[in-house]
Phi, psi and omega in degrees: 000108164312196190292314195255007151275352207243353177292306195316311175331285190323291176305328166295301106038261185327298217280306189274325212266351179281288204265341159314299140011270179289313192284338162290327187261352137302287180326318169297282163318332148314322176270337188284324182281308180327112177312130181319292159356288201282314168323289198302336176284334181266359187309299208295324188276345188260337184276348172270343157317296228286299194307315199265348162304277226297003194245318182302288192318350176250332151329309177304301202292332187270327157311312205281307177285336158294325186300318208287342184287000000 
């Protein structure tokens, strides 16, 4: 990979780990808002979201260290 495909990378990179981001962190407070009633039925689906960030943040992070190479 040259120099200005792994800069584009990077900034795309930079740019999907922003918003995924945002999107966890709606999502916590959206569930966080949620009537006990409506939580126990969506818990399961928020704890495999919650799973599946931690699996991105390490995908990111494991990406993040091949650019440095």
């Amino acid at each position: 990979m040259n120099k200005l495909m792994k800069i584009n990378f990077a900034l795309q990179l930079k740019e999907i780990k922003k918003s995924t981001q945002s999107c966890e962190a709606f999502l916590k407070v959206y569930f966080e808002n949620l009537p006990e009633d409506q939580a126990a039925v969506v818990g399961d689906d928020f704890k495999r979201v919650i799973q599946h960030q931690k699996n991105m943040n390490q995908l990111f992070g494991v990406l993040e260290q091949q650019l440095q190479k």
